[in-house]
FITIFI-181928 format. One line per field, with one value per residue (C-alpha): residue number from 1; residue in one letter; chain; x, y negated, z. Coordinates in Angstrom, 1 decimal. Layout:
# residues N
pos: (NUM, ...)
code: (A, ...)
unit: (A, ...)
east: (X, ...)
north: (Y, ...)
up: (Z, ...)
# end
This chain:
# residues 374
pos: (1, 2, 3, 4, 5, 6, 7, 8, 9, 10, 11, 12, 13, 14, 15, 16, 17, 18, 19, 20, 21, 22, 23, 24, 25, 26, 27, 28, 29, 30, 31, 32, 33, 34, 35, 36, 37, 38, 39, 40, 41, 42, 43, 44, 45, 46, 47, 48, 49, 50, 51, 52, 53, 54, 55, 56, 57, 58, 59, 60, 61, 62, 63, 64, 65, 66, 67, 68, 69, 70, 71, 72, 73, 74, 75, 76, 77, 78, 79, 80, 81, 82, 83, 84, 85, 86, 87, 88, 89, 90, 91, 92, 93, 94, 95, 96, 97, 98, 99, 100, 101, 102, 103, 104, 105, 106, 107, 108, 109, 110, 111, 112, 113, 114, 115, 116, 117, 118, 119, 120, 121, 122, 123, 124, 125, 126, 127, 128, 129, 130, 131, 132, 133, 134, 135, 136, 137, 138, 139, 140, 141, 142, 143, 144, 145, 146, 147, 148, 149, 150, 151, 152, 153, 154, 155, 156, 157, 158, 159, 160, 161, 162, 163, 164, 165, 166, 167, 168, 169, 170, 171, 172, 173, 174, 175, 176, 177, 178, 179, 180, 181, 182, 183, 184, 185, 186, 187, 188, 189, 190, 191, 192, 193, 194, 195, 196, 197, 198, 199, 200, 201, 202, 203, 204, 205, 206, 207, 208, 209, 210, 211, 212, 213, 214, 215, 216, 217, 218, 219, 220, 221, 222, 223, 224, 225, 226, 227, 228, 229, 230, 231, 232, 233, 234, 235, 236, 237, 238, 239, 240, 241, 242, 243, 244, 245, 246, 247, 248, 249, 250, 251, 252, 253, 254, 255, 256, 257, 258, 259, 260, 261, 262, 263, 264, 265, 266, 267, 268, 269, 270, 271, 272, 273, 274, 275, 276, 277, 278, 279, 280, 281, 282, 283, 284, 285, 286, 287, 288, 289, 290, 291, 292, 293, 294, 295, 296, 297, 298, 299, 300, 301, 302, 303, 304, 305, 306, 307, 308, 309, 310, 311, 312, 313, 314, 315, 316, 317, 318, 319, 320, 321, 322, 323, 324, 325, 326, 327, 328, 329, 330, 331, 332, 333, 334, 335, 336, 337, 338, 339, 340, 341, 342, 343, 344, 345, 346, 347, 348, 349, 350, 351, 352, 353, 354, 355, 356, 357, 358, 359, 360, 361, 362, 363, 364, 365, 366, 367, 368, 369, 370, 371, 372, 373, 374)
code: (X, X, X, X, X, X, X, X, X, X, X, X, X, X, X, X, X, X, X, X, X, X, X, X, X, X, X, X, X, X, X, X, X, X, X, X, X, X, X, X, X, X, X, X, X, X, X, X, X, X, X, X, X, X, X, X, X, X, X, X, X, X, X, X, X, X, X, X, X, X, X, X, X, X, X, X, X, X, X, X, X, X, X, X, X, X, X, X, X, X, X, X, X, X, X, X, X, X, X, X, X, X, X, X, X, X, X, X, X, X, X, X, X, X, X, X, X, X, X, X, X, X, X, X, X, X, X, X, X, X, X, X, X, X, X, X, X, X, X, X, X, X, X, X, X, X, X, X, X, X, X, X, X, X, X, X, X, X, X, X, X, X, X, X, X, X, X, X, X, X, X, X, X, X, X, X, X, X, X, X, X, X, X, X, X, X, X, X, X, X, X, X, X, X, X, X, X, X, X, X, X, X, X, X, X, X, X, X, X, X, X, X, X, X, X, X, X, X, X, X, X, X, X, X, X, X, X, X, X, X, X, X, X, X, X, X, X, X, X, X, X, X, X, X, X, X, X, X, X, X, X, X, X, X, X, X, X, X, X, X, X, X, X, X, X, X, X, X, X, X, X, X, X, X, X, X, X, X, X, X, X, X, X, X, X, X, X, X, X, X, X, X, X, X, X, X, X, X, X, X, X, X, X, X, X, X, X, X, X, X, X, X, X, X, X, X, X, X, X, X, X, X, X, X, X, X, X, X, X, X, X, X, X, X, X, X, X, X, X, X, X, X, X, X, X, X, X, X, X, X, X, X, X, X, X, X, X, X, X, X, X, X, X, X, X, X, X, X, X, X, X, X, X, X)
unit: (A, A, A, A, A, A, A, A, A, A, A, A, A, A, A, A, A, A, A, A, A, A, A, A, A, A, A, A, A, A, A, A, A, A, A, A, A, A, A, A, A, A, A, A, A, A, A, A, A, A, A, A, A, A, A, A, A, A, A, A, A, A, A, A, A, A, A, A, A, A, A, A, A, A, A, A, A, A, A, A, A, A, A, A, A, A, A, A, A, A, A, A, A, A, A, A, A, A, A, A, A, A, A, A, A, A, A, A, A, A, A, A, A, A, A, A, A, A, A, A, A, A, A, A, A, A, A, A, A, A, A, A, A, A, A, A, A, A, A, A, A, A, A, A, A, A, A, A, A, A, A, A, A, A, A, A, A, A, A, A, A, A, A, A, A, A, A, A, A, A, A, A, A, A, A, A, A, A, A, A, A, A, A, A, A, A, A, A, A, A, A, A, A, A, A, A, A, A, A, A, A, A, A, A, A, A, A, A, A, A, A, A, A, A, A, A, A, A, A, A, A, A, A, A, A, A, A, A, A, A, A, A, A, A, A, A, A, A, A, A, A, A, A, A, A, A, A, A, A, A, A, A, A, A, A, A, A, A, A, A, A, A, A, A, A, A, A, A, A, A, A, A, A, A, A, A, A, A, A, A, A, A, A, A, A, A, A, A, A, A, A, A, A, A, A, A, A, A, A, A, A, A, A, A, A, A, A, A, A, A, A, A, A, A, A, A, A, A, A, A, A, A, A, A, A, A, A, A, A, A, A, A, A, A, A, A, A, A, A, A, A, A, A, A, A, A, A, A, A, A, A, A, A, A, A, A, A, A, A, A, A, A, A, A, A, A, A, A, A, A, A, A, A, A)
east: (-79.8, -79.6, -81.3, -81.4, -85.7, -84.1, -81.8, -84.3, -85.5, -82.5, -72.7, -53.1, -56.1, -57.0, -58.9, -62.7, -64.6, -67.3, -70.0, -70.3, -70.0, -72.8, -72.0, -71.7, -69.7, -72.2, -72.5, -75.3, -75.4, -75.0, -71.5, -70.2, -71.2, -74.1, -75.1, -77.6, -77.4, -75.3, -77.9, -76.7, -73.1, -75.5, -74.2, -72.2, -69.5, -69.6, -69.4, -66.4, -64.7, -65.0, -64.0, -61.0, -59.8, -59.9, -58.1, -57.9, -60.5, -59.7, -61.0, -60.7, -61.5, -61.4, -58.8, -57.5, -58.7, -62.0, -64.8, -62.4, -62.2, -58.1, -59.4, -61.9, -59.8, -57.2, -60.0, -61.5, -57.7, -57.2, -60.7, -60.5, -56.9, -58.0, -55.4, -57.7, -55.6, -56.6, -56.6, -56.1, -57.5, -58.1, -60.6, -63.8, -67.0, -66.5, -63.8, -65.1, -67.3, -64.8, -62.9, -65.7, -66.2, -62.7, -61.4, -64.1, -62.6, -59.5, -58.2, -57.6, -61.0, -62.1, -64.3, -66.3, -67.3, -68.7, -70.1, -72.0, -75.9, -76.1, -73.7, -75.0, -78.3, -76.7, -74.1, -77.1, -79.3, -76.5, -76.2, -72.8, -73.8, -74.7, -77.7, -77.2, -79.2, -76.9, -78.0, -78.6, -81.1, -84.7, -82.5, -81.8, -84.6, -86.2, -85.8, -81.9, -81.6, -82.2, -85.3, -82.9, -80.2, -77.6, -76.8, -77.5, -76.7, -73.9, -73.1, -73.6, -73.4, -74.0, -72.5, -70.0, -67.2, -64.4, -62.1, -58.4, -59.0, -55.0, -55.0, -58.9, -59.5, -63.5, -64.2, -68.0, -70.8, -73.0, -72.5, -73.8, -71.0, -68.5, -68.8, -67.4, -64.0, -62.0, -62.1, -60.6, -58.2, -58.8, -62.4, -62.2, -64.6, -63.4, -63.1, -64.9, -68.9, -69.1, -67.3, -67.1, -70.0, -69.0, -68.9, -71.8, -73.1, -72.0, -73.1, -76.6, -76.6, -75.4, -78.5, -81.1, -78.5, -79.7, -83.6, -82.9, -84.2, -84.0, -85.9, -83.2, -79.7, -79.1, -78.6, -75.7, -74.0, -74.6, -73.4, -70.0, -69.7, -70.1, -67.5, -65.0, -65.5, -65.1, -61.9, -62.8, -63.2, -60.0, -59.9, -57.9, -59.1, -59.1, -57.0, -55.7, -52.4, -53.8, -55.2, -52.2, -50.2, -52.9, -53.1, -57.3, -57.9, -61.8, -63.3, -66.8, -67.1, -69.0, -68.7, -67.8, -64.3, -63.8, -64.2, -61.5, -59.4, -60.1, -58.6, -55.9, -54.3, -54.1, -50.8, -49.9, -50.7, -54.1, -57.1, -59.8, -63.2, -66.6, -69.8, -73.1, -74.5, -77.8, -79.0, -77.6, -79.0, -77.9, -77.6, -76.8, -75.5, -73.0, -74.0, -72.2, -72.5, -70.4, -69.3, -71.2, -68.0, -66.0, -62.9, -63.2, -67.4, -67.6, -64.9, -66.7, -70.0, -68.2, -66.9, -70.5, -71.4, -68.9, -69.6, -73.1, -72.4, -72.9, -68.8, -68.1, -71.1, -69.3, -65.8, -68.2, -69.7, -66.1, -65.1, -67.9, -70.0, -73.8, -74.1, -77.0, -77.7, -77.8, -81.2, -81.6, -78.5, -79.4, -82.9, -81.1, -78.2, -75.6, -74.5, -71.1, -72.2, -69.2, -68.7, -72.6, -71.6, -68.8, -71.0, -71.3, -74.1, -76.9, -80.3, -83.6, -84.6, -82.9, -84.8, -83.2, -83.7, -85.6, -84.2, -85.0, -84.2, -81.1, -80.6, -81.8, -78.6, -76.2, -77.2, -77.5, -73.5, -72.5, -73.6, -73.1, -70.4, -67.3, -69.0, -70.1, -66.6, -64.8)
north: (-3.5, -6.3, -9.5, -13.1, -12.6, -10.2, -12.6, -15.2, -13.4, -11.3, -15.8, -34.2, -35.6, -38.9, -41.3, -41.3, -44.6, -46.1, -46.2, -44.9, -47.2, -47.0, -47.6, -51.5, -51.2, -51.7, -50.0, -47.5, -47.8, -44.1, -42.6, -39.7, -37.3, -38.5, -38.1, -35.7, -35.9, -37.2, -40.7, -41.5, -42.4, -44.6, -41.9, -39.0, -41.2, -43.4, -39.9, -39.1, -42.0, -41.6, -38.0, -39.3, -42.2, -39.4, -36.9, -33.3, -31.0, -28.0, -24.2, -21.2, -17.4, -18.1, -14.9, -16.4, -13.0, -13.1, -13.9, -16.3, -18.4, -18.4, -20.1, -22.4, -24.2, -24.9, -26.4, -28.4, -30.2, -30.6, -32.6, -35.1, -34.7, -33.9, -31.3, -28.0, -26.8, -23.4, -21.7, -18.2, -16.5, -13.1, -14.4, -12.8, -15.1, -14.7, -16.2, -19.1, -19.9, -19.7, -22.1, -24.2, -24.2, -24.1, -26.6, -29.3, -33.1, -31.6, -33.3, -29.4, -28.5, -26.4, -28.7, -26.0, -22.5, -19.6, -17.3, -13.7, -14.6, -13.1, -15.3, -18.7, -18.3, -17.5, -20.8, -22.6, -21.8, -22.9, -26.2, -25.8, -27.0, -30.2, -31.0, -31.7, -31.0, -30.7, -31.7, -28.9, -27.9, -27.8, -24.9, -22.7, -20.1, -20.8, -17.6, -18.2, -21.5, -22.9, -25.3, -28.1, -27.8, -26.3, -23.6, -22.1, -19.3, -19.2, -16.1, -12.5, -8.7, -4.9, -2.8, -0.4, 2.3, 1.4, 4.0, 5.0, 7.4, 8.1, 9.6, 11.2, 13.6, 13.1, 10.2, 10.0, 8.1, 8.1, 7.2, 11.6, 11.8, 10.3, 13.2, 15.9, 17.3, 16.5, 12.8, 13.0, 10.0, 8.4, 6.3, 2.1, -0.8, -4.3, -5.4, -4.6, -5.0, -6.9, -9.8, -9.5, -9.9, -7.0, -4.6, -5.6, -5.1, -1.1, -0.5, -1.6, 0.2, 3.4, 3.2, 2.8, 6.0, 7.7, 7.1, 3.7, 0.6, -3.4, -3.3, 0.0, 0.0, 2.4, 5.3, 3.7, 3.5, 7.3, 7.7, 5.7, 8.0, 11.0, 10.0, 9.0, 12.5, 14.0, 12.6, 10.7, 7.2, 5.5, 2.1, 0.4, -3.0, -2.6, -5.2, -5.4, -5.0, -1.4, -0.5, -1.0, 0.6, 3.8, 3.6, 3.0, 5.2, 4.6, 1.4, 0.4, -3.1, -5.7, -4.7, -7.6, -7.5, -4.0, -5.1, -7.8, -5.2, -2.6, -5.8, -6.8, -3.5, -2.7, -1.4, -0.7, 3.0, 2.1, 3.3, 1.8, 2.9, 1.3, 3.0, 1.3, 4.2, 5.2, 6.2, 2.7, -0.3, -3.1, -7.0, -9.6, -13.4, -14.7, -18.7, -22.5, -24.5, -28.1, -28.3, -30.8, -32.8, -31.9, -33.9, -35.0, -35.5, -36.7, -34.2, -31.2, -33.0, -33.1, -29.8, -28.1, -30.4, -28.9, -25.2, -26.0, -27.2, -25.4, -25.6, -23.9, -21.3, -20.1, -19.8, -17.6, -15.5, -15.0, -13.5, -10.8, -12.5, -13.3, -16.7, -18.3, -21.4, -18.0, -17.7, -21.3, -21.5, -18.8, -20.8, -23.6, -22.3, -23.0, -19.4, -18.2, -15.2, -13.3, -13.6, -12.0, -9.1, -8.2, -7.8, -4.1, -2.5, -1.8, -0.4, -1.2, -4.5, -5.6, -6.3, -7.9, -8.0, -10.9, -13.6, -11.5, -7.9, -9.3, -10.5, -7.1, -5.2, -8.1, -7.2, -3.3, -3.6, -5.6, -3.3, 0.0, 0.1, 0.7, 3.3, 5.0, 5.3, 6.1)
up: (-38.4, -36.1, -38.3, -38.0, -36.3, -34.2, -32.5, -31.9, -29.0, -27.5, -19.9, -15.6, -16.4, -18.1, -16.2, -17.9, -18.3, -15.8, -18.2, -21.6, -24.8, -27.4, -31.0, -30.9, -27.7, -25.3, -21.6, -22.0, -17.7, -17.2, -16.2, -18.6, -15.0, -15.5, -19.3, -20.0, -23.7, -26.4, -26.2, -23.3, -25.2, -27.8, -30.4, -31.3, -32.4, -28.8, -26.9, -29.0, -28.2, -24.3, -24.7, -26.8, -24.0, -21.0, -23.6, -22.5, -21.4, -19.0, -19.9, -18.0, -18.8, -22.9, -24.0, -27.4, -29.1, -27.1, -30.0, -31.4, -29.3, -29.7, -33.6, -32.1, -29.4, -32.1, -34.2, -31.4, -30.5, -34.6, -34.9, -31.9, -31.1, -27.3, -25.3, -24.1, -20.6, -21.0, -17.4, -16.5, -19.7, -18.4, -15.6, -14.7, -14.8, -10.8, -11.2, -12.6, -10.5, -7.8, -9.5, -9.3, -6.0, -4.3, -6.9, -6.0, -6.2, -8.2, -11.8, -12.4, -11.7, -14.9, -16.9, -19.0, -18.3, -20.6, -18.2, -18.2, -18.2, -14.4, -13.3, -15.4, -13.5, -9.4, -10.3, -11.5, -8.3, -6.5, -8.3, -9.2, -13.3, -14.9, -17.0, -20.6, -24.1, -27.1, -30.3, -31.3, -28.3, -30.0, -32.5, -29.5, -28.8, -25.1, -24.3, -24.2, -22.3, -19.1, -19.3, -17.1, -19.7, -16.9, -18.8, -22.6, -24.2, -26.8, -28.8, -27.7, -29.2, -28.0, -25.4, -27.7, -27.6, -29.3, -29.7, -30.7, -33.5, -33.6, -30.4, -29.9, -32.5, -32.2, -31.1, -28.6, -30.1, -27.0, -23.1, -22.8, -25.1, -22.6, -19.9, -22.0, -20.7, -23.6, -22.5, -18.9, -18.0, -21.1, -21.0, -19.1, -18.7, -19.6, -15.9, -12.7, -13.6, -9.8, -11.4, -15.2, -17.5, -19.9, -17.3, -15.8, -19.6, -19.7, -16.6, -17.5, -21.0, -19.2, -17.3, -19.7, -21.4, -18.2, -17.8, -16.1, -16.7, -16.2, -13.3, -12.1, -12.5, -10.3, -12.9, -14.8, -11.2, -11.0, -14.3, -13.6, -10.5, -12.2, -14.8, -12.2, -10.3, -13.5, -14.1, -17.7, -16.1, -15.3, -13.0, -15.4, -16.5, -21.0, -22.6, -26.0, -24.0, -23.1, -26.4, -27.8, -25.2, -25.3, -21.9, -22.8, -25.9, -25.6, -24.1, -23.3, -24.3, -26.4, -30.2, -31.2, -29.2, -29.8, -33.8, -33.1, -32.0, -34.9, -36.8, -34.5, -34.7, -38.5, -39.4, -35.8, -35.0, -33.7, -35.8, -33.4, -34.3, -33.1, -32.2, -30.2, -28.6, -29.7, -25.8, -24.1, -26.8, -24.7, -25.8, -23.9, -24.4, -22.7, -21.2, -21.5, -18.7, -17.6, -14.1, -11.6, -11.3, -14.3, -14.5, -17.8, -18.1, -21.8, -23.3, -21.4, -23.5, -26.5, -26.0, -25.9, -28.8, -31.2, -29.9, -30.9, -34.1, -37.3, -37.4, -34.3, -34.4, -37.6, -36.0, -32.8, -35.8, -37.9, -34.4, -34.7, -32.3, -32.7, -32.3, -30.6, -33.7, -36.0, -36.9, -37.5, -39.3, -41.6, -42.5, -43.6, -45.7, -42.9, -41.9, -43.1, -45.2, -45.9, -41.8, -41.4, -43.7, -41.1, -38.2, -36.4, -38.1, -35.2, -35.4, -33.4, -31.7, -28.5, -25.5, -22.5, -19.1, -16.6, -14.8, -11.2, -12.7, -13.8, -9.9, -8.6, -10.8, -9.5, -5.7, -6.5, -7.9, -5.1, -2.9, -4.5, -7.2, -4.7, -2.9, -6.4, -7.4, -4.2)
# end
């Protein structure tokens, strides 16, 4: 089972102030860009406050049923009564950082972005992120955060199969399982691994299914080949839409969304089962980062504040997610219990791949992935 030690080593807008106010209402000197920590307000409370007078804060790529986030937004409005512009909720962390770029200068510029932990360290490189430390940040492992404070890692889970027990009699347990005849036309990825960070996460477990490795990829892109010859693998992005539908009976995905779905569908002809595959143990976190020149600077800070509070680390973890603050929060009492009873069982310890070997499987699916499946 995957324990709280385990985790601590495993992705129109308001005009904002000049300067930042401190708690007595005195100019701290530094823009709200500029902040690197809640300090640089004077206080929680001043950083608030500055969030509150520009008043909305733009998201992008945060599905509603995507580790809860759907819960946490609404929470987030309730407690500083600030509008969240949530932006094409189905994007790909590529997408993201396209927005980024192309939107540079824009009030519609996303302000925030969760992105898959390959993509937090290429927008990073690339200077694209601003530097801040949350509160919380001497709580968050140093293994799963950026030393600079550009990005951190938020929540995370295991590469599963979820799948529709209603319509596959036997449903496969392991990525060998996957090959067999009796699943042809019925097995999907959540998105194209070249842009989104699940993918990317079941390609990399079906290597290491497939005597691969961190440091090698290039097995899982075999693997996806061989099911696509084979006829089981279908290019068809899996949605909740397509569950539903049964137009993806058995998708590879995190466990904690293919759990939200096993819930979602109760009482709606979908009997969605989930299974980590014993030959493919794969973690991964996904990352928070703030845009350079985020529209709204102190609500994007506020934003990461609250997602790094014990409140909104509890809303990640009643989604099935692992969040980050988890071990820490289980120290001191803060965990929600009943919610760390309903994670997916797992067994072994997670390891997780380097800064470079994760840039070595980026470049290797860039190049290769199109060519595998063609």
């Amino acid at each position: 089972m995957l324990g709280a030690a385990v985790l601590t080593t495993l992705s129109a807008c308001g005009a904002a102030p000049d300067q930042p106010a401190g708690a007595d209402g005195a100019q701290t000197g530094k823009k709200p860009g500029a902040a690197v920590s809640a300090a640089d307000f004077g206080s929680l409370e001043a950083l608030t406050a500055a969030a509150q007078k520009e008043g909305q804060l733009n998201v992008i790529a945060l599905p509603p049923d995507w580790a809860n986030y759907g819960e946490i937004i609404k929470a987030f409005e309730a407690k500083y009564k600030i509008k969240v512009n949530s932006e094409n909720p189905d994007a790909s962390s590529a997408d993201e950082i396209a927005a980024v770029k192309s939107r540079k200068g824009q009030t519609r510029a996303p302000d925030v972005l969760d992105l898959g932990i390959a993509f937090a360290r290429s927008g990073a490189s690339e200077n694209l992120f601003a530097p801040y430390r949350v509160t919380a940040w001497d709580k968050i492992p140093d293994t799963q955060k950026d030393p600079e404070g550009r990005w951190y890692n938020d929540y995370g889970g295991y590469v599963s199969i979820g799948c529709d027990a209603a319509r596959i009699p036997t449903c496969p347990q392991t990525f060998a399982d996957l090959l067999k005849p009796e699943y042809k036309g019925k097995v999907a990825l959540n998105g194209n691994p070249t842009k989104s960070g699940s993918a990317f996460g079941g390609v990399y477990a079906a290597a290491l299914a497939n005597q691969g490795s961190f440091a090698d990829i290039q097995p899982g892109i075999d693997f996806f080949g061989r099911l696509k010859k084979s006829g089981n693998f279908i290019p068809v992005e899996s949605t909740p839409a397509t569950v539903e539908k049964g137009e993806t009976p058995i998708s590879i995905d995190w466990d904690y969304l293919n759990a939200g779905y096993a819930e979602q569908f109760k009482g709606k002809g979908v009997d969605w089962k989930v299974a980590v595959p014993t030959d493919g143990v794969f973690a991964q976190f996904y990352s928070q980062a703030i845009n350079k020149e985020a529209p709204n600077p102190a609500a994007a800070r506020l934003w990461m504040e609250f997602l790094y509070s014990a409140e909104g680390q509890n809303l990640w973890l009643k989604g099935h997610a692992r969040p980050v603050l988890l071990p820490a929060m289980t120290q001191d009492g803060t965990a929600d219990k009943d919610a760390v009873t309903q994670l997916p069982q797992v067994q072994g310890t997670p390891a997780f791949p380097a800064s470079a070997e994760l840039d070595q499987a980026k470049a290797a699916l860039a190049e290769k992935w199109d060519k595998a499946l063609s």
